[in-house]
C-alpha positions in Angstrom: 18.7 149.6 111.5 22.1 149.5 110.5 23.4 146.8 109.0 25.9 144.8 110.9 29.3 144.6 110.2 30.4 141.6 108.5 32.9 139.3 110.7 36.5 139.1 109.2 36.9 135.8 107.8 39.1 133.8 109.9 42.6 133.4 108.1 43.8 130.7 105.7 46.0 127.5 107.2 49.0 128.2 105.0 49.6 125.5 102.6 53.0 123.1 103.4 55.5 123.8 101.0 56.2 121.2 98.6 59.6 118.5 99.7 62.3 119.8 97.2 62.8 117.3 94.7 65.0 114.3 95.7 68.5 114.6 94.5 69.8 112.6 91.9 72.8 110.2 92.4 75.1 112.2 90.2 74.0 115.3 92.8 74.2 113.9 96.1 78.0 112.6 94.8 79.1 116.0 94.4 77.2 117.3 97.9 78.8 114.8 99.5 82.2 115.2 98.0 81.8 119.1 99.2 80.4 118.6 102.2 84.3 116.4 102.8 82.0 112.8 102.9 83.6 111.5 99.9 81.5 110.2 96.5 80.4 107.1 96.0 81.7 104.8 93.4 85.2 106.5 93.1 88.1 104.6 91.4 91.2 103.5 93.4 94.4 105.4 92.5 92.4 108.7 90.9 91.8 110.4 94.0 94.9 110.8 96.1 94.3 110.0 100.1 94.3 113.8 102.1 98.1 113.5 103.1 99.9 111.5 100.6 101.1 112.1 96.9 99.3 110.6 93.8 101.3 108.3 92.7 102.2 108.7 88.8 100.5 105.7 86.5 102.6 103.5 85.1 103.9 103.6 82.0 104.0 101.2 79.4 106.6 98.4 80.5 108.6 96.2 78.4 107.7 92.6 77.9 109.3 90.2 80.1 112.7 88.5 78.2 113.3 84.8 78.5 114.2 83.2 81.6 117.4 84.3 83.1 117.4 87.4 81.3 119.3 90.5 82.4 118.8 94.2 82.3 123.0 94.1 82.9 125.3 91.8 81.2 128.6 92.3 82.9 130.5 95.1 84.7 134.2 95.6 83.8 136.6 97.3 85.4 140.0 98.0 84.3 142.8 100.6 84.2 144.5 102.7 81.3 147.1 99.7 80.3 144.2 96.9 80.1 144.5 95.2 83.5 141.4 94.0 85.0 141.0 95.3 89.0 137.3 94.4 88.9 134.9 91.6 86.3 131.4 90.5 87.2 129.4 88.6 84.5 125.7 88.2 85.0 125.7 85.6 81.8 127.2 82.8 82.0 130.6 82.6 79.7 133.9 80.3 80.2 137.2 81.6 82.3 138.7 82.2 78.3 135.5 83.8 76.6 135.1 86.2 79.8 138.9 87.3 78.9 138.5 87.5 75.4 135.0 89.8 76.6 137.6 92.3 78.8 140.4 92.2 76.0 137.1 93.4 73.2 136.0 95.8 75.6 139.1 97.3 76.6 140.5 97.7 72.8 136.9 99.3 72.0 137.0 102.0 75.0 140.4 103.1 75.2 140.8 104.2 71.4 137.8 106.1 71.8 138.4 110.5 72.2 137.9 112.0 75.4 135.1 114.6 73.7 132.9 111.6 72.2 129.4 110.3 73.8 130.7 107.4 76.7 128.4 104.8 75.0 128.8 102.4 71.8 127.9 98.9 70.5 129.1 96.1 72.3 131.7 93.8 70.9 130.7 90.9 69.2 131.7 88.3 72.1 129.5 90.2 74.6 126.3 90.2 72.0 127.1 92.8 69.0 123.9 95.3 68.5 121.7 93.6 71.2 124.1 94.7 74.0 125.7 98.5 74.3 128.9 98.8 76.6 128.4 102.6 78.6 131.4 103.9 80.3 133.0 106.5 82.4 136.9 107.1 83.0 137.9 108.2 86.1 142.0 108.7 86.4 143.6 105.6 85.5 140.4 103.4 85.6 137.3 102.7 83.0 133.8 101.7 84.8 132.3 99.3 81.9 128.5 98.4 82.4 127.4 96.1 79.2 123.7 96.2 79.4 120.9 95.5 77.4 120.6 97.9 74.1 117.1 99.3 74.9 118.3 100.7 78.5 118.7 103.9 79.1 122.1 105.3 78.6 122.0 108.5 81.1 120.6 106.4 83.9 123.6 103.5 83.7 125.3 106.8 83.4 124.1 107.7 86.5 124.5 104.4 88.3 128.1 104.4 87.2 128.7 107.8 89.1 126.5 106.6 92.2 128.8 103.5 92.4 132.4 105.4 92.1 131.4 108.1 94.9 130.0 105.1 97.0 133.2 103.4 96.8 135.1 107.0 97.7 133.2 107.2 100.6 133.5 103.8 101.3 137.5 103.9 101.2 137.7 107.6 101.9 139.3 109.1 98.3 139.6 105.9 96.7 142.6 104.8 94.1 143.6 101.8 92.0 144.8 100.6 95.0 142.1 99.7 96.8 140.3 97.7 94.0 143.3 95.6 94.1 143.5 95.1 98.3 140.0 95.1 98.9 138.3 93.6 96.3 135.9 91.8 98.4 134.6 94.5 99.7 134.2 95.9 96.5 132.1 93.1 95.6 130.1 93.7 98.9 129.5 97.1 97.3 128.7 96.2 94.0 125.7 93.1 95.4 124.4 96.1 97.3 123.7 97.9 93.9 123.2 95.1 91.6 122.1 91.6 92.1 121.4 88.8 89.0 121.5 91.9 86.7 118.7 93.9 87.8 119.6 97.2 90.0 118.7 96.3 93.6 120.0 100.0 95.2 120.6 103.8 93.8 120.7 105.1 96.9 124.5 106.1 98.4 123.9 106.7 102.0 121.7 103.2 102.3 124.4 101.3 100.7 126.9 102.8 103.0 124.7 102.0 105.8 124.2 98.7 104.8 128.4 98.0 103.9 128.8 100.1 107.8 126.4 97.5 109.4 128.3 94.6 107.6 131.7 95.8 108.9 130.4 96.2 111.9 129.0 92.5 112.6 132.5 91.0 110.6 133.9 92.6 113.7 132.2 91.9 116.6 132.3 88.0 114.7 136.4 89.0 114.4 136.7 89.9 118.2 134.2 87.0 119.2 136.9 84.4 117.7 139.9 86.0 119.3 139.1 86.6 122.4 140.4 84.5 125.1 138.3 81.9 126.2 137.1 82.0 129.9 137.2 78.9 132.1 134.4 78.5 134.4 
């Protein structure tokens, strides 16, 4: 007899793999971060939102003064021979000290050379070393701003030339003139720029817009008054 052939043993059930290992936290943060789900746990302010900017931290900020401090003393404005076409004081000072202030100031800027820096100590009426008077001439006028010795000198620089071609494009190539006939609206100007002390406005075109929209409604308030009154 010949021996019978075996039977093929009947094949294996394949084993299940084994469930790849849970993911740690720290893992499934960055899977879900790739996969555009966001982590878990982030801090507000690191991660800019998709469309917008970061915004910078801030830096370290100067302690608060006491009350009724201001980052601006007193803006001056005056022409070559000493007049005064412009004088706003954010401390309070008598009528006589303010022109005993303008007289200081005045003797202080005009004696100094065309080629030297446009910023120096104050005079000792307006505060001596704790205050720094920063200046630019323009023609027959001096822009004063007395302001606080730790500012910055380039940006009252800055605000000086932002509030000089505001007023040129308020009064379309402004002159001496103009301080002296419209010095309201000078003053209109300047509260749109600076209020208490502290700098309100850098912007030129939305100070003109603002000093457009206020001409606008003295106006309409102007032709309101004057026209004829209608009987019913």
């Amino acid at each position: 007899m010949f021996p019978l052939p075996f039977a093929p043993a009947p094949p294996r059930p394949a084993r299940p793999r084994p469930a790849p290992p849970r993911p740690r936290p720290a893992t499934r943060e960055r899977a879900r971060a790739r996969a555009g789900g966001g982590g878990w746990g982030r801090i507000a302010g690191e991660i800019p939102r998709r469309g917008s900017r970061a915004r910078p931290r801030p830096g370290p900020q100067r302690p608060p003064g006491p009350p009724g401090s201001a980052m601006i003393k007193a803006i001056l404005i005056f022409n070559n021979h000493g007049k005064p076409r412009l004088s706003k004081f954010y401390q309070p000072y008598s009528e006589d000290t303010q022109q005993q202030i303008i007289r200081e100031t005045f003797h202080l800027v005009s004696k100094r050379d065309e080629n030297v820096c446009n910023f120096l100590e104050g005079g000792l009426l307006i505060g001596g070393s704790d205050n720094k008077l920063i200046y630019r001439h323009y023609a027959t006028l001096y822009f004063v701003f007395c302001v606080d010795s730790s500012e910055s000198e380039l940006g009252i620089l800055d605000l000086i030339q932002v509030f000089v071609e505001t007023l040129d494009k308020c009064f379309e190539n402004v002159c001496e003139l103009d301080l002296i006939f419209h010095v309201d609206k000078v003053h209109n100007i300047l509260a749109e720029m600076v209020m208490g002390g502290m700098v309100l406005e850098t912007n030129m075109n939305e100070i003109v817009t603002q000093i457009d929209a206020q001409n606008k409604l003295e106006k309409s308030e102007t032709f309101i008054f004057q026209s004829p009154r209608q009987d019913r």
